[in-house]
Backbone as ProteinMPNN parsed JSONL, in Angstrom:
{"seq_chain_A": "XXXXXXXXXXXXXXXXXXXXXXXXXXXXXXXXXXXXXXXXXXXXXXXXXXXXXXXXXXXXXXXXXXXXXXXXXXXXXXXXXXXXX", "coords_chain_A": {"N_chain_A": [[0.822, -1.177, 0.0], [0.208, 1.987, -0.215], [-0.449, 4.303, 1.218], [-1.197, 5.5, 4.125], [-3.006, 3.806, 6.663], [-3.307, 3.891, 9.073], [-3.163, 4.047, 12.557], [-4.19, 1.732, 14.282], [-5.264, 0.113, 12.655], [-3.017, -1.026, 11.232], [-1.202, -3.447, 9.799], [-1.33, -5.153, 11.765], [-0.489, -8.192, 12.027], [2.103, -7.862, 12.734], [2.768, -6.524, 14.764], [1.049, -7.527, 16.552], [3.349, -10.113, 16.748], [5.318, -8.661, 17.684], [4.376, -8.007, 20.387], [3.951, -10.274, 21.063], [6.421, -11.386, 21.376], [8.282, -9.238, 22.993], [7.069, -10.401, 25.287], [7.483, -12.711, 25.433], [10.786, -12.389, 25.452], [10.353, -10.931, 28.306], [10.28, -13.248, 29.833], [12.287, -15.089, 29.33], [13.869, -13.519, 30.32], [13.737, -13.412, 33.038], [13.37, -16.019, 33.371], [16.192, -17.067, 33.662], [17.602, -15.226, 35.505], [16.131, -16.426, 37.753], [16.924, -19.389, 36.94], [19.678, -18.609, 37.574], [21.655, -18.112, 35.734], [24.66, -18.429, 34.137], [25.614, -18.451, 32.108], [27.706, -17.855, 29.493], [26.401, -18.384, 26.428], [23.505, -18.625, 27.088], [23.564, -15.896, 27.965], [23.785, -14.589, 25.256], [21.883, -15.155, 23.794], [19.455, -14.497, 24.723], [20.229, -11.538, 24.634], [20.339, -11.714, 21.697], [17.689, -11.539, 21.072], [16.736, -9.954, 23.029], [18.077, -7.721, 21.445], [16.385, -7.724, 19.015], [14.028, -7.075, 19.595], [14.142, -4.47, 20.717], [14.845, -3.197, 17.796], [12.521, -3.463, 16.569], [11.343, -1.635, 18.08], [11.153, 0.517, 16.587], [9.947, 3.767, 15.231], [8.853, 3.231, 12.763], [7.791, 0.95, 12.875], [6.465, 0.979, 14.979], [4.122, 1.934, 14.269], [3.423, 1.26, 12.433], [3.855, 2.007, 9.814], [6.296, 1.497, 7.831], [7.653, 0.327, 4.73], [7.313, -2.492, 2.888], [8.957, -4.336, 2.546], [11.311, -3.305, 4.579], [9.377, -4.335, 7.25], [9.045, -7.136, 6.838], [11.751, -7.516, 7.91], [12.226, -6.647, 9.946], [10.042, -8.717, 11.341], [11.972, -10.883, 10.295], [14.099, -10.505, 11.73], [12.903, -10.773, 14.768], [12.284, -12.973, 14.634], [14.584, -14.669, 14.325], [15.963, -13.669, 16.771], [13.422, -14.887, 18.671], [14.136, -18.106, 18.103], [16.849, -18.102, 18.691], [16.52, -17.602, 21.441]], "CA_chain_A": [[0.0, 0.0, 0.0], [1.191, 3.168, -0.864], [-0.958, 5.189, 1.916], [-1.298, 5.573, 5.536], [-4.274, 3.215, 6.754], [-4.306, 4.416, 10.689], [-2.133, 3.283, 13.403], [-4.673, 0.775, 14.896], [-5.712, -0.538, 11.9], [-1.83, -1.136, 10.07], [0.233, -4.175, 10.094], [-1.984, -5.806, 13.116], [0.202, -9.213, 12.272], [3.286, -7.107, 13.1], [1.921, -5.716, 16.241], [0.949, -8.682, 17.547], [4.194, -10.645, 17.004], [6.236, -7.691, 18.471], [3.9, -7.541, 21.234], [4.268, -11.831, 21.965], [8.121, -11.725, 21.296], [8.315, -9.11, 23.931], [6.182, -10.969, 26.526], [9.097, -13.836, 25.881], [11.996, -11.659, 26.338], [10.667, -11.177, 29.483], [9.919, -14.217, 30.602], [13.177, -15.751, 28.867], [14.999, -12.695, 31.26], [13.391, -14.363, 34.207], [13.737, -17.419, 34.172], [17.691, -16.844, 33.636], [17.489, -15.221, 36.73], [15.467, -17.687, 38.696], [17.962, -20.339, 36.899], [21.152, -18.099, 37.905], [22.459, -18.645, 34.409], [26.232, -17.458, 34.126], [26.481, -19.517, 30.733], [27.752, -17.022, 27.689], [25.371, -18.83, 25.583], [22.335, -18.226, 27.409], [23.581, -14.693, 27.811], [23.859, -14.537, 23.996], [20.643, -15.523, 23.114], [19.085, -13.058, 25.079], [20.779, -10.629, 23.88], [19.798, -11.511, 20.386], [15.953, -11.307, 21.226], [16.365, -8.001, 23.012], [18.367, -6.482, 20.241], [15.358, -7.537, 17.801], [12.825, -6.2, 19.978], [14.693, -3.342, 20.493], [14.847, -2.349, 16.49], [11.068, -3.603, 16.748], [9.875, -0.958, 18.463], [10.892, 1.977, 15.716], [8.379, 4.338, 15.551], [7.801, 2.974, 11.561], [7.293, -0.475, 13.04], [5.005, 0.678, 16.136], [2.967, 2.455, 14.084], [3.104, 0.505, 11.327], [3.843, 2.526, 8.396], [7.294, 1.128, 7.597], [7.467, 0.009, 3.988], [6.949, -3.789, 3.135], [10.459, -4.907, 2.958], [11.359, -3.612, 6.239], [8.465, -5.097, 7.664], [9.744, -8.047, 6.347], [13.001, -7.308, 8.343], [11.518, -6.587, 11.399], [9.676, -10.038, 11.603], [12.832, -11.846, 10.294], [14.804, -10.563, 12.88], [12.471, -11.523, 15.524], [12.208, -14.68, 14.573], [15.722, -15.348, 14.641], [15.763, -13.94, 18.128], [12.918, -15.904, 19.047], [14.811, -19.115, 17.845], [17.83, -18.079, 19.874], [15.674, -17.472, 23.148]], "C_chain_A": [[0.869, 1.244, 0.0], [0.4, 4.269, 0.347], [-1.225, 4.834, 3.167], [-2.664, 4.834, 5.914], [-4.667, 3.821, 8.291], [-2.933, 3.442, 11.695], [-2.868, 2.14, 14.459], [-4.974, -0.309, 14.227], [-4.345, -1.081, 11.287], [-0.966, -1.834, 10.56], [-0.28, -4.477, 11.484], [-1.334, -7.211, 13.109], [1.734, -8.954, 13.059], [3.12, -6.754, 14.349], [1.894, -6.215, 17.32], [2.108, -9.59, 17.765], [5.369, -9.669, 17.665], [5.883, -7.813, 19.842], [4.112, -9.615, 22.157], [6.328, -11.484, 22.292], [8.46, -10.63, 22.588], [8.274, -9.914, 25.24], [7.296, -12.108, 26.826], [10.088, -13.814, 26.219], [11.934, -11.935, 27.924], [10.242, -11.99, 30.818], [10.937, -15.17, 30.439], [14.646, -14.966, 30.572], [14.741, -13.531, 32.634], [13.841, -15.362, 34.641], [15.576, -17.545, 34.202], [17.686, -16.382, 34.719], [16.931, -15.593, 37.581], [16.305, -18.688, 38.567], [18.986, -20.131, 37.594], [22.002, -18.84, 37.152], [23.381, -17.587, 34.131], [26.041, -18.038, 32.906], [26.384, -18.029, 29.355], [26.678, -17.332, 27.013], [24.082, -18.497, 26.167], [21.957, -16.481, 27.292], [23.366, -14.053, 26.039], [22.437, -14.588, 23.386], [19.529, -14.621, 23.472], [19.126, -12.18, 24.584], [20.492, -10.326, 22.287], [18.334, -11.266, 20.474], [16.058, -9.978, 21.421], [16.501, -6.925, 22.368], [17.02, -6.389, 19.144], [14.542, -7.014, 18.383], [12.605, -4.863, 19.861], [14.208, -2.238, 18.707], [13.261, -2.115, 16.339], [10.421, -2.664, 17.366], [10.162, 0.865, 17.707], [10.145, 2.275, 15.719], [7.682, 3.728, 14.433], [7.174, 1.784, 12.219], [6.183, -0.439, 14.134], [4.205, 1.422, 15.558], [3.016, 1.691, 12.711], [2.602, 1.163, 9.659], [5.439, 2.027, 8.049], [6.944, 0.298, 5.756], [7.666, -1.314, 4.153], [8.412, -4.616, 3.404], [11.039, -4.636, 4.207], [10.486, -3.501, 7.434], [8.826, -6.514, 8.117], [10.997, -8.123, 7.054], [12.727, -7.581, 9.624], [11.032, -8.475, 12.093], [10.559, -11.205, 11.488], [13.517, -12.159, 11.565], [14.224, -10.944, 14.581], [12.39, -12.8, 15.802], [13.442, -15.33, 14.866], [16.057, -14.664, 16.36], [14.861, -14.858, 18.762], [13.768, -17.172, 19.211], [15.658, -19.159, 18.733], [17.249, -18.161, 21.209], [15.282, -19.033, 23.233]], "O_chain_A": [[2.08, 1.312, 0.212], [0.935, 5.37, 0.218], [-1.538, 3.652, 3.307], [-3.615, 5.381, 5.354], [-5.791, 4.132, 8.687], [-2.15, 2.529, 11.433], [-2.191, 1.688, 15.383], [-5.026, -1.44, 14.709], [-4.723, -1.956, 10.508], [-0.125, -1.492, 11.391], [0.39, -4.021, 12.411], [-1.492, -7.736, 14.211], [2.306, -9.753, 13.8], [4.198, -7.04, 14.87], [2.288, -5.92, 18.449], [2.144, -10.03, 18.914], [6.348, -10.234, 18.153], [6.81, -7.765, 20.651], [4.312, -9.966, 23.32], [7.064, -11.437, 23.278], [9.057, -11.271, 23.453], [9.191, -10.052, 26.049], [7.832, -12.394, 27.897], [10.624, -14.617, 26.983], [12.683, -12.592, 28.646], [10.009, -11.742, 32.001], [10.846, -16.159, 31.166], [15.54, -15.426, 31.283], [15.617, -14.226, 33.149], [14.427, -15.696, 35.67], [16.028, -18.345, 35.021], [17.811, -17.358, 35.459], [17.23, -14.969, 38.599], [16.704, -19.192, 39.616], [19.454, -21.047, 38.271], [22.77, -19.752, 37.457], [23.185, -16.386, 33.947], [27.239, -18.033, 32.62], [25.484, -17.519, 28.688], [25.84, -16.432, 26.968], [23.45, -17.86, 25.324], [20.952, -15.893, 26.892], [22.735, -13.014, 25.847], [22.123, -13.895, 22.419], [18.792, -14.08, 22.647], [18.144, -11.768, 23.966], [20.424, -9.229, 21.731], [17.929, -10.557, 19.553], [15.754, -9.057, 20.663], [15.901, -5.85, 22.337], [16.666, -5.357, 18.573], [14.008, -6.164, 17.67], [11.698, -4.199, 19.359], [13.607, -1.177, 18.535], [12.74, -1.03, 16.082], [9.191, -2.613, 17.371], [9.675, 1.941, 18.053], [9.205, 1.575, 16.095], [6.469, 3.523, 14.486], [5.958, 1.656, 12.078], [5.302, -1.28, 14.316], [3.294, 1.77, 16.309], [2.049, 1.992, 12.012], [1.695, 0.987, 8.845], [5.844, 3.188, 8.113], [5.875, -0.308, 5.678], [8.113, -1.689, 5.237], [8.726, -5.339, 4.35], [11.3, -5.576, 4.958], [10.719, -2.788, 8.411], [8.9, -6.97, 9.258], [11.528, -9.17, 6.685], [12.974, -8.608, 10.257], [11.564, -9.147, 12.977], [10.375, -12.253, 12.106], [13.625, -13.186, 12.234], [14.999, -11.321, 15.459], [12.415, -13.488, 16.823], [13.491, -16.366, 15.528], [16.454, -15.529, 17.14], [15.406, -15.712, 19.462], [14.164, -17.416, 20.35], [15.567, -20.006, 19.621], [17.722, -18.963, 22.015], [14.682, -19.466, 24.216]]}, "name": "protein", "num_of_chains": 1, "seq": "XXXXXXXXXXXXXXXXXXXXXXXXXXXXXXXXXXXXXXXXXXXXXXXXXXXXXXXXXXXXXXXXXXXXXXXXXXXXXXXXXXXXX"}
């Protein structure tokens, strides 16, 4: 789409997977500290989620005017945080 639809209405698949992948961060942060996980690797993986969340919450991506390709970016990179978490 080539025009602004509304910021409630735009990219509601986007929205919602920003808004789970959060909720896992910080429930991934948790339980690492309930575990009392020193391990690099755990630390790492973390770290990759929060950085994607992080980019995830540009303003194009929380309002959901970002063009389709980095859309497309956005959700990749979640996913591969996800995966890591």
């Amino acid at each position: 789409h080539q025009f602004w639809t509304g910021y409630f209405t735009s990219r509601p698949a986007l929205k919602r997977y920003v808004r789970e992948s959060g909720a896992l961060l910080r429930m991934v942060q948790q339980l690492a500290v309930l575990g009392n996980s020193k391990s690099e690797a755990d630390k790492a993986a973390v770290e990759k989620l929060w950085e994607a969340q992080a980019v995830a919450q540009h303003h194009d991506a929380v309002a959901g005017t970002a063009k389709q390709h980095v859309t497309f970016d956005y959700a990749r990179r979640l996913a591969t945080g996800r995966a890591a978490a």
